[in-house]
BALOBA-1460 file (C-alpha; in Angstrom, 3 decimals):
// residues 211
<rec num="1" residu="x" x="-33.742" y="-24.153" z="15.195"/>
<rec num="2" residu="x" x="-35.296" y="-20.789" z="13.984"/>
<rec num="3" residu="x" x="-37.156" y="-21.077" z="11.145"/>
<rec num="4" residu="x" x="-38.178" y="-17.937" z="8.281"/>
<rec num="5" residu="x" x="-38.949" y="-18.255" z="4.993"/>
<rec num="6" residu="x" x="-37.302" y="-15.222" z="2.757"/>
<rec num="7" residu="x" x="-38.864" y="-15.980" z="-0.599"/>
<rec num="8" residu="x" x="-41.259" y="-12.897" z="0.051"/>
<rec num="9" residu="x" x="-39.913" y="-10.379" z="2.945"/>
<rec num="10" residu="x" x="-42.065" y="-7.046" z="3.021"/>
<rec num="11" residu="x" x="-39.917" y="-4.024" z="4.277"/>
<rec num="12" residu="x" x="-42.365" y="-1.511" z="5.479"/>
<rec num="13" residu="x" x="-41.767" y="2.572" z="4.699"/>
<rec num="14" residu="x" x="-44.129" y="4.918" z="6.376"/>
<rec num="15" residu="x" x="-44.153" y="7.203" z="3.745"/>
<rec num="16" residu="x" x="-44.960" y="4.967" z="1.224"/>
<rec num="17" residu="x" x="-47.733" y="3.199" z="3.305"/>
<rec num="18" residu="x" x="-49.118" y="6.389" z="4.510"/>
<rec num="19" residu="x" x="-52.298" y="6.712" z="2.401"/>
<rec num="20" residu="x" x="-52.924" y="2.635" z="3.530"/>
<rec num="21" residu="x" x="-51.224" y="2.777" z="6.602"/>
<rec num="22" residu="x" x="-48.494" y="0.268" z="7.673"/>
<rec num="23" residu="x" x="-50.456" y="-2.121" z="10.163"/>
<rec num="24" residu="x" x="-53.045" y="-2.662" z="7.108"/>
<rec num="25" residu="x" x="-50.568" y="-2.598" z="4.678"/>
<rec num="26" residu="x" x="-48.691" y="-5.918" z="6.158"/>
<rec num="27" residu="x" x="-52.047" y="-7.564" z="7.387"/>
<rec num="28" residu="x" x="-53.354" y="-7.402" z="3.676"/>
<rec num="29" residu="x" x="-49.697" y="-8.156" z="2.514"/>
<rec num="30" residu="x" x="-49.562" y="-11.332" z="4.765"/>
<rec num="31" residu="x" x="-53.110" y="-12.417" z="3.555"/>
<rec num="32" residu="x" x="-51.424" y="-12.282" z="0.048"/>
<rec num="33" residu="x" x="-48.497" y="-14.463" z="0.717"/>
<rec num="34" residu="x" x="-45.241" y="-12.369" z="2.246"/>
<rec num="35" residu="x" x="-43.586" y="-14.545" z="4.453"/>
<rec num="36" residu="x" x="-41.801" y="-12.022" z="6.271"/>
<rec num="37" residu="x" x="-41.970" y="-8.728" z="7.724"/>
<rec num="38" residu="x" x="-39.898" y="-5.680" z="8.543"/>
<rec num="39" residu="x" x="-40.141" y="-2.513" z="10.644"/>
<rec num="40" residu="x" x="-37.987" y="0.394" z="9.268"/>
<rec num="41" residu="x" x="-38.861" y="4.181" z="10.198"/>
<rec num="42" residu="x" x="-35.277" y="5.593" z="10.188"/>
<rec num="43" residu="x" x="-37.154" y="8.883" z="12.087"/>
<rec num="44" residu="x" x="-39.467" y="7.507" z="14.358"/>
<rec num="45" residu="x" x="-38.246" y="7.378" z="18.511"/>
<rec num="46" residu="x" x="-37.817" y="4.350" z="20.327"/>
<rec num="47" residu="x" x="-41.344" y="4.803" z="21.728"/>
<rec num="48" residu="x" x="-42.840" y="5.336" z="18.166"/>
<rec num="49" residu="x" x="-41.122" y="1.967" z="16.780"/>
<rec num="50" residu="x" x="-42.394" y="0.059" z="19.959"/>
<rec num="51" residu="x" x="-45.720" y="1.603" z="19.625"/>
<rec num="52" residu="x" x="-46.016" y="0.781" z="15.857"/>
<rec num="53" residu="x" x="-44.377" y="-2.326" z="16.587"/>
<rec num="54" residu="x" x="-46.618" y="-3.696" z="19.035"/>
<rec num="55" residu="x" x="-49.821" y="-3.302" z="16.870"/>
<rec num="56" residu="x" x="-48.054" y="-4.946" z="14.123"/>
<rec num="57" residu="x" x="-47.336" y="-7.827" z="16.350"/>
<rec num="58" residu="x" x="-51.031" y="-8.392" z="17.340"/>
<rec num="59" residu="x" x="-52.018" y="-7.562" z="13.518"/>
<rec num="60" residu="x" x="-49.446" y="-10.672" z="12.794"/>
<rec num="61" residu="x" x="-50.400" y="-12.830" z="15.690"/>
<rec num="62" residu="x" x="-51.506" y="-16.585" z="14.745"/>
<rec num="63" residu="x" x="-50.015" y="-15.352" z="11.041"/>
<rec num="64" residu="x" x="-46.711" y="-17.682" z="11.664"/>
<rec num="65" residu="x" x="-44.963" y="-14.478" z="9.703"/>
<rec num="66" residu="x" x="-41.916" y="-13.197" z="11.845"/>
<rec num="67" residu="x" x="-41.377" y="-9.349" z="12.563"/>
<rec num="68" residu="x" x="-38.456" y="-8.292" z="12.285"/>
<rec num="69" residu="x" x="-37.758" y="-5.114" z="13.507"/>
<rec num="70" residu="x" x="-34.958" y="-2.605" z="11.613"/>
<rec num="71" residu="x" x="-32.219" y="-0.839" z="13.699"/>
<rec num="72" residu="x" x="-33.667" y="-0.542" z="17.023"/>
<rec num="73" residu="x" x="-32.299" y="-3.014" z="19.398"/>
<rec num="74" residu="x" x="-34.387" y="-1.590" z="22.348"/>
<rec num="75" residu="x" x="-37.404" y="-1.349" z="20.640"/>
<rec num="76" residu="x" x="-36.966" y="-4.872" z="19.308"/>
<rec num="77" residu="x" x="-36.833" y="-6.159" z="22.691"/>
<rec num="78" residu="x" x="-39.792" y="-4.189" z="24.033"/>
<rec num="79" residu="x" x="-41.851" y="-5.530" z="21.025"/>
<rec num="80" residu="x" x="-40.865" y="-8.834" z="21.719"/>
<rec num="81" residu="x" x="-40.216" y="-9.030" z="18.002"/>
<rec num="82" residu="x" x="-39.503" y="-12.307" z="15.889"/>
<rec num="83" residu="x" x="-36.154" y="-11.115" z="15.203"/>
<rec num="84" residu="x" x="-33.755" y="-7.593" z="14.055"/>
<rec num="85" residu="x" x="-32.284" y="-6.401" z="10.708"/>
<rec num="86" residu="x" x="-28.911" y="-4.314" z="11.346"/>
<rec num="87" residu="x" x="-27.068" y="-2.465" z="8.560"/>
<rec num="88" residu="x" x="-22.943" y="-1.795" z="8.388"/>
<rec num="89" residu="x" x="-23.455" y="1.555" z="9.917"/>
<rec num="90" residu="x" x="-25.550" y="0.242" z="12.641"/>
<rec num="91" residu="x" x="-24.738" y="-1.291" z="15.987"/>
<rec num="92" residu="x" x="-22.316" y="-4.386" z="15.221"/>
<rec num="93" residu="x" x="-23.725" y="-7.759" z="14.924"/>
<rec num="94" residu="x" x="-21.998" y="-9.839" z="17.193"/>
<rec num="95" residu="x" x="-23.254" y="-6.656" z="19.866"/>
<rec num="96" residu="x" x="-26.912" y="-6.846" z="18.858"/>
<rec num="97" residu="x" x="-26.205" y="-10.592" z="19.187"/>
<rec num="98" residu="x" x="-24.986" y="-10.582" z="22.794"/>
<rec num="99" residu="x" x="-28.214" y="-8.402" z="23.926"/>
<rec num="100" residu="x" x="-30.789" y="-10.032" z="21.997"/>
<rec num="101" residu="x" x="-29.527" y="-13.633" z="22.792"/>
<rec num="102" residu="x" x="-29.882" y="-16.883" z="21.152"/>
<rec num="103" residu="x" x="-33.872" y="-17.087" z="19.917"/>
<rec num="104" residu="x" x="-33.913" y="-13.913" z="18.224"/>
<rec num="105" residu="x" x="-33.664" y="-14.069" z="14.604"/>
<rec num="106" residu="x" x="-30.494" y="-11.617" z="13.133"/>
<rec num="107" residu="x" x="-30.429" y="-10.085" z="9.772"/>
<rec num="108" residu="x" x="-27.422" y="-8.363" z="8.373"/>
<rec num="109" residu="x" x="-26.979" y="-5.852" z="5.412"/>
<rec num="110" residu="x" x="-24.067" y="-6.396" z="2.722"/>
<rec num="111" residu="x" x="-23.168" y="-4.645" z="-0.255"/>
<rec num="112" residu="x" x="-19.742" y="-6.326" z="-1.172"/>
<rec num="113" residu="x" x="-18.498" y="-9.313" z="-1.418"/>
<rec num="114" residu="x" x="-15.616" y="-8.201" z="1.388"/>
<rec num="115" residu="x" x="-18.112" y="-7.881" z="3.888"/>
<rec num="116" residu="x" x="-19.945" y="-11.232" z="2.955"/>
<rec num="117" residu="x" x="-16.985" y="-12.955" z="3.565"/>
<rec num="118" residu="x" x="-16.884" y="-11.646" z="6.878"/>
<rec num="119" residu="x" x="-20.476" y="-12.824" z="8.120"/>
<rec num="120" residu="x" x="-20.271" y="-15.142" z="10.963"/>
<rec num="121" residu="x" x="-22.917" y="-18.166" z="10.857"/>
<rec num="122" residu="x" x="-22.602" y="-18.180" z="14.480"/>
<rec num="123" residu="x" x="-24.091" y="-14.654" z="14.592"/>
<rec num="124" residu="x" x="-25.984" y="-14.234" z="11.932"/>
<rec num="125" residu="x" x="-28.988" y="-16.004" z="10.557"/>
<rec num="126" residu="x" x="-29.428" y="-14.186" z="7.116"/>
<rec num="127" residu="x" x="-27.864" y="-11.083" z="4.940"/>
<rec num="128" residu="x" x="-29.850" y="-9.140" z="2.636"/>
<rec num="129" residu="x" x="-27.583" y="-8.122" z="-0.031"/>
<rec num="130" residu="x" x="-27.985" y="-4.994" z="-2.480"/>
<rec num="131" residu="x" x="-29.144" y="-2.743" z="-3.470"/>
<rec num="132" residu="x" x="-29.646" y="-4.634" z="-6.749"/>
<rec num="133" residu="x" x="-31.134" y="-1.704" z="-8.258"/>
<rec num="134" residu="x" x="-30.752" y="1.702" z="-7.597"/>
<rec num="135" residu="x" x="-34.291" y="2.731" z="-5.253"/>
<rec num="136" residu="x" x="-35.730" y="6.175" z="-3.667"/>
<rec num="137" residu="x" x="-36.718" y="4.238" z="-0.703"/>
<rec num="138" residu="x" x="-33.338" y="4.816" z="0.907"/>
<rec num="139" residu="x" x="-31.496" y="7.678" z="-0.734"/>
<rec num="140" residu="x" x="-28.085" y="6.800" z="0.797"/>
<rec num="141" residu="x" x="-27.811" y="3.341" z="-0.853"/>
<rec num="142" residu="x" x="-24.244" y="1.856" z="-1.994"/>
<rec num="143" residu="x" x="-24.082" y="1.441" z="-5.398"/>
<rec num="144" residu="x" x="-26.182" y="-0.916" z="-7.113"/>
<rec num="145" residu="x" x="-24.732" y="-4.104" z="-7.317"/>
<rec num="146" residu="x" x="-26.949" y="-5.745" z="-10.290"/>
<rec num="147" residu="x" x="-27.947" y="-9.709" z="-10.528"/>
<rec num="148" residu="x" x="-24.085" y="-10.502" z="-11.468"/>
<rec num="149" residu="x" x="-22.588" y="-8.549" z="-8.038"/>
<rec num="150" residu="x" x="-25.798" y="-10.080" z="-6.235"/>
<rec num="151" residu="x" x="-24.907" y="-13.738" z="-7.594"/>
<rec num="152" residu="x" x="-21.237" y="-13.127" z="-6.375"/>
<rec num="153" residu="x" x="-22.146" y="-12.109" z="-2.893"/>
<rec num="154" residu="x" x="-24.631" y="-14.580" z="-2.145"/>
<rec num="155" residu="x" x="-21.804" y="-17.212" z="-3.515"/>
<rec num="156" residu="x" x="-19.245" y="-15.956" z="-0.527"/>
<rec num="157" residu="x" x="-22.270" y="-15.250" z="2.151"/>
<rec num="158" residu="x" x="-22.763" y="-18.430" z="4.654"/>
<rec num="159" residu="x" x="-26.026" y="-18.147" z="5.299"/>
<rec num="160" residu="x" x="-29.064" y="-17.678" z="2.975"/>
<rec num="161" residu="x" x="-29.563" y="-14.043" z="1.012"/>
<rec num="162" residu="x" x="-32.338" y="-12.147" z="0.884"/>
<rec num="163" residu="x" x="-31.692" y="-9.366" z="-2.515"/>
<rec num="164" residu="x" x="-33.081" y="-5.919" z="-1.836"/>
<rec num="165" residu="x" x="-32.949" y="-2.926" z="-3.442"/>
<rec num="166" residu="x" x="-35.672" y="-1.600" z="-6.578"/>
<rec num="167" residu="x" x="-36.690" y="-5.575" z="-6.670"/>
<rec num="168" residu="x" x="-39.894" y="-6.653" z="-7.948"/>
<rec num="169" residu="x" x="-41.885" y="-9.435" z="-8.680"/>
<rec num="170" residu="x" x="-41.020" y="-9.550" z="-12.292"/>
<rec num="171" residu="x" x="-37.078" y="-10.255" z="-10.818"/>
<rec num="172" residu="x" x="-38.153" y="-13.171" z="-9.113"/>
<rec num="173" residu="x" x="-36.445" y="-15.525" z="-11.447"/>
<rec num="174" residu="x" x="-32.746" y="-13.621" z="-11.686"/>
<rec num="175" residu="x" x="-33.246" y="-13.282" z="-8.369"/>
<rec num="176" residu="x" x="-33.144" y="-17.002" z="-7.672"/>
<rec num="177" residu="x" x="-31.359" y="-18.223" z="-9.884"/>
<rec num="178" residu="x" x="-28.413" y="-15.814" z="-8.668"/>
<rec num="179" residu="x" x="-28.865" y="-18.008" z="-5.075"/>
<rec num="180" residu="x" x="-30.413" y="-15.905" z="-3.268"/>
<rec num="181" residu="x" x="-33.781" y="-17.255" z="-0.995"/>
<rec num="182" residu="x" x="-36.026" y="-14.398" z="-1.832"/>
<rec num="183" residu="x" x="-36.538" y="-10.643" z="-2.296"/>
<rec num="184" residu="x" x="-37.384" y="-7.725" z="0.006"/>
<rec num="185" residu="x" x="-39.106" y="-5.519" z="-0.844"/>
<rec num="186" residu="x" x="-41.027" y="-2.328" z="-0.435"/>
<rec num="187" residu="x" x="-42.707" y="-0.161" z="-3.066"/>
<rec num="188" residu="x" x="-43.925" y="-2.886" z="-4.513"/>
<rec num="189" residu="x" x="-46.650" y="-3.898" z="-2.248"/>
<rec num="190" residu="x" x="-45.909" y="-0.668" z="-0.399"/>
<rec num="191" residu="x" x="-48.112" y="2.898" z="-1.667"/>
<rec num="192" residu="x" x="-50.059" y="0.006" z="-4.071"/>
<rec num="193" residu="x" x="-53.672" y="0.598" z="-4.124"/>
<rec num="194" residu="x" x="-54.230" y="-2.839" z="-3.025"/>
<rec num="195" residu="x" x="-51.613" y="-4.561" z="-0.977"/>
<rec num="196" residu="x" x="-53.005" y="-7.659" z="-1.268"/>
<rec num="197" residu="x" x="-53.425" y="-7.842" z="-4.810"/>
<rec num="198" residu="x" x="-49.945" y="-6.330" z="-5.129"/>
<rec num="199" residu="x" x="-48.176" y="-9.397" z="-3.242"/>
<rec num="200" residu="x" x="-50.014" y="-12.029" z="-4.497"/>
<rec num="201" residu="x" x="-48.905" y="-10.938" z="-8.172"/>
<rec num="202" residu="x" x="-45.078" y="-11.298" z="-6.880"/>
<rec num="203" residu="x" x="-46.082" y="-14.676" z="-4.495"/>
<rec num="204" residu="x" x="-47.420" y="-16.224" z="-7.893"/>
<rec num="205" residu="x" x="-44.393" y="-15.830" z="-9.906"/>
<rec num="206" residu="x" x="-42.296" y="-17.255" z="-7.015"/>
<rec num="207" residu="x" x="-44.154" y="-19.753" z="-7.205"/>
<rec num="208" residu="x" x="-44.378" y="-20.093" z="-10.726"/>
<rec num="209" residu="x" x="-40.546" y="-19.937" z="-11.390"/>
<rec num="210" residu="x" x="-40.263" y="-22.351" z="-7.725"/>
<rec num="211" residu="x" x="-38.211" y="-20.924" z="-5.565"/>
C-alpha cells in the first residue's frame, strides 16, 4: 500500500527558487511541514533532472517526504524517485505505468471533469486538478477552473485530489472543503525569503481548519 500525504505538496520552479536554490528551498520547506515534493524544470535535459534529482533525494533522505518527479519517466527511474506527476500532454498514464511498475507512486493532471471521469484507480494513485486560479508559473494553463469547477472534479475523480494552480495558504479551507486532500503549490513557499517560515504559515492553517 503506498502511502503520501497531499495536504501540503511543494512543486518546485527553478526560476522562482533561483535566488534560494531548489535543494534548500525543499529541505527548509520539509523542515516547515510540506508533505510532499515535486521536480518540474520543463527545460532542463534528462541528465540535468537526474542530477538535480539525485541531490534532492539525499537532501530528503530519512525526511519520510516522497519525490515525485514531473514529466521525465527516465529521469524518474534513474533518481530512484518516490513516484512521477504526468500531465494530458505528456506520455499516457497507463504507459508511464507499465515502465515504472507497481511501487512507484503516479500522479495525473486534470482540468475537466471529462477527463476525471476517465482516471483509472488501477493506474493512478492521485490527480491534481486546476488550475484553480489563473498563475505565471505555467503560462500555458487551461482555464481556471475556480473552487466550484475544483469541487465538481474532485466529486467525479476516484482517487484523492490534490488543487493546484495560484493556491495559497489562505485557500486552505475552500480548498478542503471542495474534497480535495491538499494543495500544491509553488510561489508560495517558492522565491519567499524564508521557505521555512513561508510553509509553516500554510501547514498551520491546514491544520487549523483540519484537513
Amino acid at each position: 500500500m503506498k502511502r503520501f500525504d497531499l495536504s501540503l505538496y511543494l512543486v518546485l520552479d527553478p526560476d522562482l527558487c533561483r535566488a534560494v536554490g531548489m535543494i534548500e528551498t525543499a529541505r527548509l520547506a520539509v523542515r516547515g511541514g510540506a508533505t510532499m515534493v515535486q521536480l518540474r524544470d520543463k527545460q532542463a535535459t534528462t541528465a540535468e533532472m537526474i542530477a538535480m534529482g539525485l541531490e534532492l533525494k539525499a537532501a530528503l533522505a530519512g525526511t519520510g517526504v516522497p519525490l515525485i518527479v514531473n514529466d521525465d519517466v527516465d529521469a524518474a527511474l534513474a533518481i530512484g524517485a518516490d513516484g512521477i506527476h504526468v500531465g494530458q500532454d505528456d506520455m499516457a498514464a497507463v504507459s508511464v505505468r507499465a515502465r515504472v511498475g507497481d511501487q512507484m507512486i503516479l500522479g495525473l493532471s486534470v482540468e475537466t471533469e471529462e477527463l476525471a471521469k476517465r482516471v483509472d484507480p488501477a493506474v493512478v494513485d492521485y490527480v491534481g486538478i486546476g488550475p484553480v486560479f489563473a498563475t505565471g508559473t505555467k503560462p500555458d494553463h487551461k482555464p481556471p477552473v475556480g473552487f466550484d469547477g475544483l469541487k465538481r472534479i474532485v466529486a467525479l475523480a476516484p482517487v484523492p485530489a490534490v488543487a493546484i494552480g495560484g493556491v495559497k495558504g489562505g485557500h486552505a479551507g475552500e480548498i478542503f472543503s471542495a474534497g480535495a486532500k491538499g494543495l500544491a503549490v509553488v510561489s508560495a513557499i517558492c522565491g519567499q525569503p524564508d521557505p521555512e517560515a513561508a510553509t509553516r504559515l500554510i501547514a498551520a492553517e491546514i491544520a487549523r481548519i483540519g484537513k
